[in-house]
N, C-alpha and C positions, 0 to 999 in steps of 0.2 A: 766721282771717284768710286771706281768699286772694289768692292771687300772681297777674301777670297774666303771660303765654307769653311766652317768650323772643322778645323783635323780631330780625328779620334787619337786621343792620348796614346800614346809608345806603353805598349805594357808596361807594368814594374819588373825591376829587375829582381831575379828572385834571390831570394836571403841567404847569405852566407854560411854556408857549415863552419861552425866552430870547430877550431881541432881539438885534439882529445885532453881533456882535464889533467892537471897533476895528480888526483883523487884516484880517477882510475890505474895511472900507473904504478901506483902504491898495492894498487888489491889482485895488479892482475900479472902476467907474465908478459912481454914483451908482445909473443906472437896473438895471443888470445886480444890485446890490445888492436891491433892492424887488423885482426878480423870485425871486431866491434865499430871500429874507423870504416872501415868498409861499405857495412850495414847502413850505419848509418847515413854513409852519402847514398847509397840507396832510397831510403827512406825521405832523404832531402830533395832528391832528383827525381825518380820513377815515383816515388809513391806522393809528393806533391802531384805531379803530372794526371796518374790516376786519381788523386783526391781520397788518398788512403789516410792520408794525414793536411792538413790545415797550412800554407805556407807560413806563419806566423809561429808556428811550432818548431821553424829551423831552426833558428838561434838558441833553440831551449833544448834542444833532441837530445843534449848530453845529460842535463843537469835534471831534466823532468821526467824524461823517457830511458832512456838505458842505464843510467848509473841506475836509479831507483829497480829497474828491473833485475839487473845484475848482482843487485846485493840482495835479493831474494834466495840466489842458492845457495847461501848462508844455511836456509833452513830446511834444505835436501838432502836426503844422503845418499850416501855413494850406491848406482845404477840402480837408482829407485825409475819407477814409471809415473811420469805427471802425462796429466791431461791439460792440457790449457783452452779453457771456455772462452769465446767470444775472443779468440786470439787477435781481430781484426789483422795488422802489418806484419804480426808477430812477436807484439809486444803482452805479456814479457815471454812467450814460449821460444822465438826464435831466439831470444837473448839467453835466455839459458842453455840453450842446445852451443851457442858458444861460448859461453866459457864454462861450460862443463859437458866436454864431449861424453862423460861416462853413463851418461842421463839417457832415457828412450823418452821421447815429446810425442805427445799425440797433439795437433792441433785441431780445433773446435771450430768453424768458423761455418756461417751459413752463407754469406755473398761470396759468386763466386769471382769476383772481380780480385776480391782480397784472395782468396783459393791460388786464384793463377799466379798474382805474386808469393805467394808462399811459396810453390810446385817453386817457379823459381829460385829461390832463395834454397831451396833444398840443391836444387841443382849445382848450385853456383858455389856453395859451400861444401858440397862434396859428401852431404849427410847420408846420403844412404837409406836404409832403412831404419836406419835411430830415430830419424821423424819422419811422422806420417799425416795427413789431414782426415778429417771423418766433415764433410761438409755437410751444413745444417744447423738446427737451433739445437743446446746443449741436452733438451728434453725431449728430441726427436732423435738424434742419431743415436745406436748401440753403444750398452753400455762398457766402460774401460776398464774394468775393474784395478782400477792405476793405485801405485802407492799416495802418489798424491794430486788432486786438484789444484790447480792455480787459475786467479782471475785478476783481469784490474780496470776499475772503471768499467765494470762492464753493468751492476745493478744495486742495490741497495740489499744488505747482508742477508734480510730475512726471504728476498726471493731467492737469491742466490744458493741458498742453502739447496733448496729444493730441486736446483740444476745439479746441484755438485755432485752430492750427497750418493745418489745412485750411481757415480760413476767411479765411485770409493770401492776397493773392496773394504772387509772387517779389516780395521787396525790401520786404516787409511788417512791422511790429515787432509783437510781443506786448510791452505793456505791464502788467503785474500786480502790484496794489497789494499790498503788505506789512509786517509789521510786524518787530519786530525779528527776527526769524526770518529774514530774506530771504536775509542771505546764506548759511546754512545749507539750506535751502532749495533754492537755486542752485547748491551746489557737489551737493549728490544730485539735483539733476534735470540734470546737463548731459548725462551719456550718454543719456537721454530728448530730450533739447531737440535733439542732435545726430542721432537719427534719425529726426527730424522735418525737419530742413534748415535748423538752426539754426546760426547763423554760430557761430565758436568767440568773438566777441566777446560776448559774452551777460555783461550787468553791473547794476548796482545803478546807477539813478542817484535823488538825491534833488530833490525837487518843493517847491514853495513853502520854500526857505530864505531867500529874502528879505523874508518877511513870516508865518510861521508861527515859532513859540517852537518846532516841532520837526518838522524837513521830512519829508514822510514817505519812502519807500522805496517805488521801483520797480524790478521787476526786468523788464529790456530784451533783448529776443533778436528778432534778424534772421530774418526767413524766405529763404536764399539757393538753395535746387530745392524 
């Protein structure tokens, strides 16, 4: 009796995009919402594909990835210039470029793999020259002299400082997303943060507590020489 060859497994079928949270509906406008849903299946479809993101990361894209990045521009103000380091997919800089069109985003990003879907995503949302890429490591390309820095997941505070910092003008915040670590974190990076020309006020503030089950943590440092 003969057997027939082992068949190669049927791929897995890839993970479901969540629709959007009742969380976000609460924080955002209608239309800002359907642009954020958007992205996302973006991010679910094309950037699984290119490997910009993890497929295991679909079912989470809401609740890990964009709420949390979203409730960062909590701590922007109105048509400030952020830089976003190590943007990778565009998290959090494309996410802030939607829901706060009044923002100019510089994104950071050194592969140009991740570059080309950015260029995309500029495309496709219609940004214009609100946002721009500077491709490269955040100590290589020219400096931004941005109101504010953003980062997340991208390195441990006391290197990060040393990315950011120069791309601050005076009176400029580093904003760096974090988890429960932060202020740990903050208490070993301050004599780093400090000769850099970090204000001695350099603190934890949290984001989206008025409409997230758990606000995240940023850690806040003043560029003052």
């Amino acid at each position: 009796m003969s057997t027939s060859p082992d068949l190669p497994a049927p791929p897995a079928a890839p993970e479901p995009f969540p629709p959007a949270p009742l969380e976000v509906a609460k924080a955002f406008a209608p239309d800002i919402v359907s642009r954020l849903d958007d992205y996302g299946r973006q991010l679910a479809t094309e950037g699984v594909v290119r490997g910009l993101i993890g497929p295991r990361e679909v079912p989470r894209l809401w609740d890990r990835h964009l709420l949390n990045c979203a409730a960062l521009a909590e701590a922007i103000h109105q048509g400030e210039l952020v830089a976003d380091i190590g943007t990778g997919a565009g998290l959090p800089g494309l996410v802030l470029a939607l829901v706060r069109p009044d923002l100019r985003i510089i994104l950071i990003e050194p592969l140009q793999r991740r570059c080309d879907f950015l260029q995309e995503m500029i495309l496709r949302y219609r940004f214009g020259k609100g946002v721009t890429i500077r491709r490269g490591k955040a100590h290589m390309v020219l400096p931004c002299n941005a109101d504010v820095v953003t980062s997340r997941a991208v390195t441990a505070l006391d290197n990060l400082a040393g990315w950011s910092f120069p791309h601050l003008r005076i009176g400029g915040r580093l904003l760096a997303l974090k988890g429960q670590r932060a202020a740990e974190e903050l208490a070993a990076a301050r004599p780093l943060l400090a000769n850099w020309g970090a204000d001695t006020d350099a603190t934890i503030i949290p984001c989206g507590a008025s409409w997230l089950a758990e606000p995240i943590q940023v850690v806040s440092a003043t560029r003052r020489r």
